[in-house]
BABAGU-277680 format. One record per residue: z, x, y of N, C-alpha, C in turn; residue in one letter. Coordinates in steps of 0.05 Angstrom, whole numbers, padded with zeros to 5 digits, always signed. Example, Ala and Ser with C-alpha at 12.3 -4.5 7.8 and 13.67 -1.06 7.14 Angstrom:
2
+00156+00264-00114+00156+00246-00090+00156+00264-00066a+00142+00257-00045+00143+00273-00021+00157+00258+00001s
END
This chain:
227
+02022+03303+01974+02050+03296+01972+02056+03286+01944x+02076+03297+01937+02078+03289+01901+02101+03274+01903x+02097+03251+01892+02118+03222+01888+02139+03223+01871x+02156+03221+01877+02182+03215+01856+02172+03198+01829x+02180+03210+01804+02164+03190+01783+02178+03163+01779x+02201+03160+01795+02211+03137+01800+02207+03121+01811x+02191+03125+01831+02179+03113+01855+02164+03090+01843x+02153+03080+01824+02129+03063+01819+02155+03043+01809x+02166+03051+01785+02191+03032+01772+02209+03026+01792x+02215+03044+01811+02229+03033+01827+02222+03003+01849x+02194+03010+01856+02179+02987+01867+02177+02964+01853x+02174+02961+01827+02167+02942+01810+02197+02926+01804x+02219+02938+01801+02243+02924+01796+02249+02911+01824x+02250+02926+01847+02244+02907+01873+02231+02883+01874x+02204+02877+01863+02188+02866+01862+02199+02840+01843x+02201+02851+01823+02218+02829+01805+02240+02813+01819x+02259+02836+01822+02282+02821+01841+02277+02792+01859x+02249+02810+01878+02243+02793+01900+02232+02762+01888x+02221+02768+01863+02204+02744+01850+02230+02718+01841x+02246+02739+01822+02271+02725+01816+02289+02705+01829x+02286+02722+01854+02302+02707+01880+02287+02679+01892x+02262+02687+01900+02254+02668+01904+02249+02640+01885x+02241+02647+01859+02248+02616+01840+02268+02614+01843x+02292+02623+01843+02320+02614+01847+02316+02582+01865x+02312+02606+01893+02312+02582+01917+02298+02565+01916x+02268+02567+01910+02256+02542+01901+02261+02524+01879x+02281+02535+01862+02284+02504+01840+02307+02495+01847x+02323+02508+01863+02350+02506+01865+02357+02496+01888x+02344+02500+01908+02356+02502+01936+02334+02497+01956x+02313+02502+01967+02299+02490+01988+02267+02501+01973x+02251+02476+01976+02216+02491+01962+02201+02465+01993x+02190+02493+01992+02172+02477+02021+02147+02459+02008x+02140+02427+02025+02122+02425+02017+02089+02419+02038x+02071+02402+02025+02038+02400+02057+02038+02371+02053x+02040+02361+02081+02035+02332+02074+01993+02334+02079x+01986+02321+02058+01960+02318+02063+01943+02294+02079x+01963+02272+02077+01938+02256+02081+01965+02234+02109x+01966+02215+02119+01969+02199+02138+01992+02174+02126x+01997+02170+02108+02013+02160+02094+02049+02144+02107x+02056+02172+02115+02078+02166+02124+02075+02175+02164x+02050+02175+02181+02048+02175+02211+02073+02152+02216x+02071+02146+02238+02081+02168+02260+02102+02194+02242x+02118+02192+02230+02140+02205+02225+02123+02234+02216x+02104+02233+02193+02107+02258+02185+02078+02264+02193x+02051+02284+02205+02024+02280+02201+02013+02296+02183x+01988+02290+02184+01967+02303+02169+01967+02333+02176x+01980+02353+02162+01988+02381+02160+02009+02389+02169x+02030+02378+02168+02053+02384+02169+02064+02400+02140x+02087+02427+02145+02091+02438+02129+02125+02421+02134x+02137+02417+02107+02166+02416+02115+02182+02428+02085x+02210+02431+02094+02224+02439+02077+02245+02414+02055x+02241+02409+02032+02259+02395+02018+02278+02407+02010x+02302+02388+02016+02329+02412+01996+02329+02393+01961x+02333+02412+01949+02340+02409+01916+02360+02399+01917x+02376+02404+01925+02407+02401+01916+02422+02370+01925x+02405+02361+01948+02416+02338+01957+02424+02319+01943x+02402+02315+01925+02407+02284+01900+02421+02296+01873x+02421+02316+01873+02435+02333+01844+02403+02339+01837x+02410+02342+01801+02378+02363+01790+02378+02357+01759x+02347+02346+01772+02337+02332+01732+02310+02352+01728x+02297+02352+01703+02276+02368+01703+02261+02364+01719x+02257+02356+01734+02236+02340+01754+02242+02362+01780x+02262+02373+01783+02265+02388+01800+02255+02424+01800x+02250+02425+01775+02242+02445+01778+02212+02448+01767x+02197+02475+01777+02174+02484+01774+02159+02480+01751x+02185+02484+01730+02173+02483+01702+02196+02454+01687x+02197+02445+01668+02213+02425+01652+02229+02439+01634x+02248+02441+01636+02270+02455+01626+02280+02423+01602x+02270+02425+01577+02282+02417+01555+02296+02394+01542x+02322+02421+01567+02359+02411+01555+02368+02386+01571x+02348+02391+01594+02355+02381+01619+02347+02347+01623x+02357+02324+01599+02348+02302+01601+02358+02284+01622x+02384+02288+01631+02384+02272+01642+02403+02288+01677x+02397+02271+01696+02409+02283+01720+02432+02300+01722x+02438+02315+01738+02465+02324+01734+02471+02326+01767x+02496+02327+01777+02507+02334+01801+02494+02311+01819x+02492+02285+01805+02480+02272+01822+02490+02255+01846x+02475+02255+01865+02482+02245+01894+02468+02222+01902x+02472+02192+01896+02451+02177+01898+02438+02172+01928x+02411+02172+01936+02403+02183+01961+02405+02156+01970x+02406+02152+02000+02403+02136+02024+02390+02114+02028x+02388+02096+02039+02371+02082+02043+02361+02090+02081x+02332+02095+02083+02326+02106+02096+02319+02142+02103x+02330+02147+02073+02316+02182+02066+02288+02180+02060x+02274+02199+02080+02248+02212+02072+02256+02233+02041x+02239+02214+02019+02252+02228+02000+02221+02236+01978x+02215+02266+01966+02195+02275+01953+02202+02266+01923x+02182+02254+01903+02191+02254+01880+02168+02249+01862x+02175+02249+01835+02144+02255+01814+02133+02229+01812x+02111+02225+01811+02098+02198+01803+02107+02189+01778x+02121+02162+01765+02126+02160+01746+02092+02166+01726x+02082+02151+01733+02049+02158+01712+02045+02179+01705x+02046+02202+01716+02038+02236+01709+02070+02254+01710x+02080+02238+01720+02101+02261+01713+02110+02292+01732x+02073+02293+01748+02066+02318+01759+02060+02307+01788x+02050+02284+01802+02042+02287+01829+02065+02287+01842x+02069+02298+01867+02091+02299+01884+02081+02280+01902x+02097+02259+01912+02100+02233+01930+02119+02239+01945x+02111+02234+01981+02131+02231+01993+02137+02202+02008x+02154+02190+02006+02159+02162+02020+02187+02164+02032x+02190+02127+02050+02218+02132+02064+02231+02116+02039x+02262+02117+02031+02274+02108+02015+02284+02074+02026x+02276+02051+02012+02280+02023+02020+02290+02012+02008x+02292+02011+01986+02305+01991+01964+02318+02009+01941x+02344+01999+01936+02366+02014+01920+02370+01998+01893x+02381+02008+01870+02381+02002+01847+02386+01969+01851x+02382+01944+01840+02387+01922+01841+02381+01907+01869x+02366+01919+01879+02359+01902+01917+02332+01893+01904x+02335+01872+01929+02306+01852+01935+02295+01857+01957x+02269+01873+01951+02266+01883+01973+02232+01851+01977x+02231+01838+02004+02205+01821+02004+02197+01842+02028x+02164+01837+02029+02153+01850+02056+02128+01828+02056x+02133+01811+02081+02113+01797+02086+02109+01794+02119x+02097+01782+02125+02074+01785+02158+02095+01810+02167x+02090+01828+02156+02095+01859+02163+02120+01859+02173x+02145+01845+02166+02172+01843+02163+02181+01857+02140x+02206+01872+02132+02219+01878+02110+02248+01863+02118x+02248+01853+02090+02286+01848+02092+02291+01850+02064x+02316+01861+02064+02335+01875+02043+02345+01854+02037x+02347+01843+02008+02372+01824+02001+02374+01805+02013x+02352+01788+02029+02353+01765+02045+02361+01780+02082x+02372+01803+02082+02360+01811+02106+02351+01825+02119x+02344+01810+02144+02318+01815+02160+02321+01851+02172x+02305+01869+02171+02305+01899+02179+02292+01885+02214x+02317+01898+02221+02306+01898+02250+02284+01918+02264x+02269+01910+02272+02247+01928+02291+02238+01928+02316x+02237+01943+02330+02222+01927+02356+02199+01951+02376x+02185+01935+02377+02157+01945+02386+02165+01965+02413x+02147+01990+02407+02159+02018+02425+02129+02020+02447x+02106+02024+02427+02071+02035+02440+02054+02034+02422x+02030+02025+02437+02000+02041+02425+01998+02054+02410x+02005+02066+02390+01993+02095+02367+01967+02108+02386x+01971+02133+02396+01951+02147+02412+01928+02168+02389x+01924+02154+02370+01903+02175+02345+01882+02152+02332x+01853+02168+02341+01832+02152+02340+01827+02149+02312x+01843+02161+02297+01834+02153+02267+01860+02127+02259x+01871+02119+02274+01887+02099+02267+01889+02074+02292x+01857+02072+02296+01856+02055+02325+01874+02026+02318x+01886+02023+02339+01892+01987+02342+01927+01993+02325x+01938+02015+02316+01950+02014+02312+01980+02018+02336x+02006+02002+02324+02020+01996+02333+02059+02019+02327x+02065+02027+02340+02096+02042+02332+02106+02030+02339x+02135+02028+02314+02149+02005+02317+02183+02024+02317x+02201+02014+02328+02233+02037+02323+02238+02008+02308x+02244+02019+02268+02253+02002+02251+02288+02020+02252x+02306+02001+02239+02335+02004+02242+02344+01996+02206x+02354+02011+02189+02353+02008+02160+02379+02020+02167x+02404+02014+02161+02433+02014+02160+02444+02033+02189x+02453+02056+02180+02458+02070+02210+02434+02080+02224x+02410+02083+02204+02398+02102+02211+02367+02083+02231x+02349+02093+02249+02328+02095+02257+02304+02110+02254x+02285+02103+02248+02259+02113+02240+02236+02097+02259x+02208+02114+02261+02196+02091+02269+02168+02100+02241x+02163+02068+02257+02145+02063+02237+02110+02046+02247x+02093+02047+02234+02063+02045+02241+02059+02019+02235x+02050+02005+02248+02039+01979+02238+02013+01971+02253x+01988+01966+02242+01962+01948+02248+01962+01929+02250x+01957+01913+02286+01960+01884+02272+01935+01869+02256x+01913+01888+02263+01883+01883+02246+01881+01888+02220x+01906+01897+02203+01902+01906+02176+01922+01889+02175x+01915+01883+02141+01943+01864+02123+01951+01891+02101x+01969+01899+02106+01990+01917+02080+01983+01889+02056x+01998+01899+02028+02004+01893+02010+02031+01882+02016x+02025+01853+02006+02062+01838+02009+02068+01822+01983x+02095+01813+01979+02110+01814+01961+02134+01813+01965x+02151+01810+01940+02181+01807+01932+02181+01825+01919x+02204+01839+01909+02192+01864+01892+02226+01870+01887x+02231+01868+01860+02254+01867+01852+02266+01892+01836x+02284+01915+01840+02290+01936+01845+02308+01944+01809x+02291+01948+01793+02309+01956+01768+02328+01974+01774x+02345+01970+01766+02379+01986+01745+02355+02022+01754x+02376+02039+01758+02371+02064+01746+02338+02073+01766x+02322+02050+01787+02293+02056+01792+02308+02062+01826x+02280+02055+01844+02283+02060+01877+02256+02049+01881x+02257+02043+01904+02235+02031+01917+02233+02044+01938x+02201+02060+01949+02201+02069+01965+02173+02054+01978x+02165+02060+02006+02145+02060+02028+02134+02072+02043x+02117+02076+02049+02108+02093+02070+02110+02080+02103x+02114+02101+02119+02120+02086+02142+02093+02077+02158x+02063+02088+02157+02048+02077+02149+02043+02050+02141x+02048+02030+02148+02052+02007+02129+02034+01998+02122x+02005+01992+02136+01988+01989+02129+01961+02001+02120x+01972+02025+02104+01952+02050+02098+01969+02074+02084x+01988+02061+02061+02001+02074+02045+02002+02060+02018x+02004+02079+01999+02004+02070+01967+02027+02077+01956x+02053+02051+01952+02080+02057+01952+02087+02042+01915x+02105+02038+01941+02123+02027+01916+02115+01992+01907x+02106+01979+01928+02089+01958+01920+02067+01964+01896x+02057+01973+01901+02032+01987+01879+02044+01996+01848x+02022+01990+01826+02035+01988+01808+02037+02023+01810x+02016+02044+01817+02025+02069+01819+02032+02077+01852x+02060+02088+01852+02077+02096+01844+02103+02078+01826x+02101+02046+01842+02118+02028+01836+02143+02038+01839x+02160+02024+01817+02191+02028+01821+02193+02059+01804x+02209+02082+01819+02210+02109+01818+02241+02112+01798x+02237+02121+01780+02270+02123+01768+02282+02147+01780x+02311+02152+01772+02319+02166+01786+02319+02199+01785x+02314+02197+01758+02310+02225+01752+02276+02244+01758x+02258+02222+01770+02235+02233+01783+02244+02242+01812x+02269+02240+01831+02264+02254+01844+02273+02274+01849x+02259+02282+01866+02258+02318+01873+02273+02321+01886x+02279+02317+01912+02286+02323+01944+02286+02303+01961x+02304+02322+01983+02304+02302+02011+02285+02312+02035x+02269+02306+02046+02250+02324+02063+02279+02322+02093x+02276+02350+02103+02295+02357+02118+02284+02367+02146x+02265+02377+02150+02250+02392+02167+02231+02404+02167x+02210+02397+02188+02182+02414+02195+02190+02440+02205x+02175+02465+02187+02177+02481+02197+02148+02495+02203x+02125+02477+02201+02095+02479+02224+02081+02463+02209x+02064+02466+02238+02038+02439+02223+02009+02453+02233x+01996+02448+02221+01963+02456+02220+01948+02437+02203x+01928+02423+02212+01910+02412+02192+01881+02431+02181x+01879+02450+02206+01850+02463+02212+01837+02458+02225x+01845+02426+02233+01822+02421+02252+01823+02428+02284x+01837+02432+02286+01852+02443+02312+01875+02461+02312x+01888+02463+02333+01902+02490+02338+01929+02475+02326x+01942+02498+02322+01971+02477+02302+01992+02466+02331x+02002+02451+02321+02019+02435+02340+02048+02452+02341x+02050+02459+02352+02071+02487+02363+02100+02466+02370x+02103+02441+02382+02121+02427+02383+02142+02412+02358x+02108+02415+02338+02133+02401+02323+02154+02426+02297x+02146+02451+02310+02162+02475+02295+02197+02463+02290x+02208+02462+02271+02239+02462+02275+02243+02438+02282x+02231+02415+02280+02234+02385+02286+02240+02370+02256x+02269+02353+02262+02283+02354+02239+02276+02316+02235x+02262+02314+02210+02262+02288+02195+02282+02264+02192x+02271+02242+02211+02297+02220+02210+02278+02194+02198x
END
């Protein structure tokens, strides 16, 4: 069968196309990411795939694949939530991707002590739901925490002590946590610490599958949307 001599160029400009398109969407518009490690349980687990949107907080170099230059400072920006599961660069490297829940906003006092948070002098309401059923987080506790309209839950050990503190929220930074509380490296910590605004990336929006390997992937949490 003798091929159209177009046939190869013609494949290859497809190809491009297809390549083109897709950076688009990923610097622009939705880049999937793997949670690796336990950090933010109950909410997100160990091999969960989910999708971040770009566009939610607006777009600093930080948002895209590569560092675009021109691009110093934010643009189209949307300042995010308190209580967004939000992805963003480690201030130290510039390069690790961090995912935490969003807690403390430019100028808040955020204290976290005997495993209470309160904003600004107040108290974040919580109240005890069950057992945590996962033998790598024995003795642990789920808690339904309440951070303005929104609900999340969140992990607490009463056999472990988290890292506690007052932790006072610079101009222009964010304070974030893991819901994890006692087996996450946040915003208390001098790395990641207080996150400026132009390190973040995204809003995590939805699982779209999970697998760790060690077992068969969890088929339930397909299409299960991030609160």
């Amino acid at each position: 069968m003798k091929l159209d001599k177009n046939f190869f160029s013609e494949n290859i400009k497809t190809l491009l196309y297809a390549l083109i398109i897709a950076i688009i969407i990923r610097s622009l518009l939705i880049q999937p990411f793997y949670i690796p490690s336990s950090s933010m349980e109950p909410t997100l687990l160990v091999g969960d795939r989910l999708f971040v949107t770009k566009y939610s907080y607006g777009y600093s170099k930080h948002s895209f694949p590569f560092s675009p230059p021109i691009l110093n400072e934010r643009i189209l920006f949307n300042s995010p939530e308190r209580g967004d599961v939000v992805v963003f660069k480690t201030p130290a490297d510039n390069r690790t991707d961090y995912i935490k829940r969003l807690i403390g906003l430019p100028g808040d006092e955020i204290s976290y002590k005997n495993k209470q948070i309160k904003i600004n002098g107040d108290l974040l309401a919580n109240k005890f739901q069950y057992v945590y059923k996962n033998t790598k987080q024995y003795g642990a506790h789920v808690y339904e925490e309440r951070i303005g309209k929104k609900t999340h839950l969140a992990l607490l050990t009463p056999s472990r002590r988290g890292k506690e503190g007052v932790f006072e929220v610079p101009e222009g930074h964010y304070f974030f946590m893991g819901d994890n509380r006692d087996n996450s490296k946040d915003g208390r910590y001098d790395c990641p610490g207080y996150v400026p605004r132009n390190h973040i990336v995204g809003k995590a929006t939805t699982i779209w599958f999970n697998w760790d390997f060690s077992s068969l992937p969890e088929w339930n949490r397909i299409g299960k949307s991030i609160d």
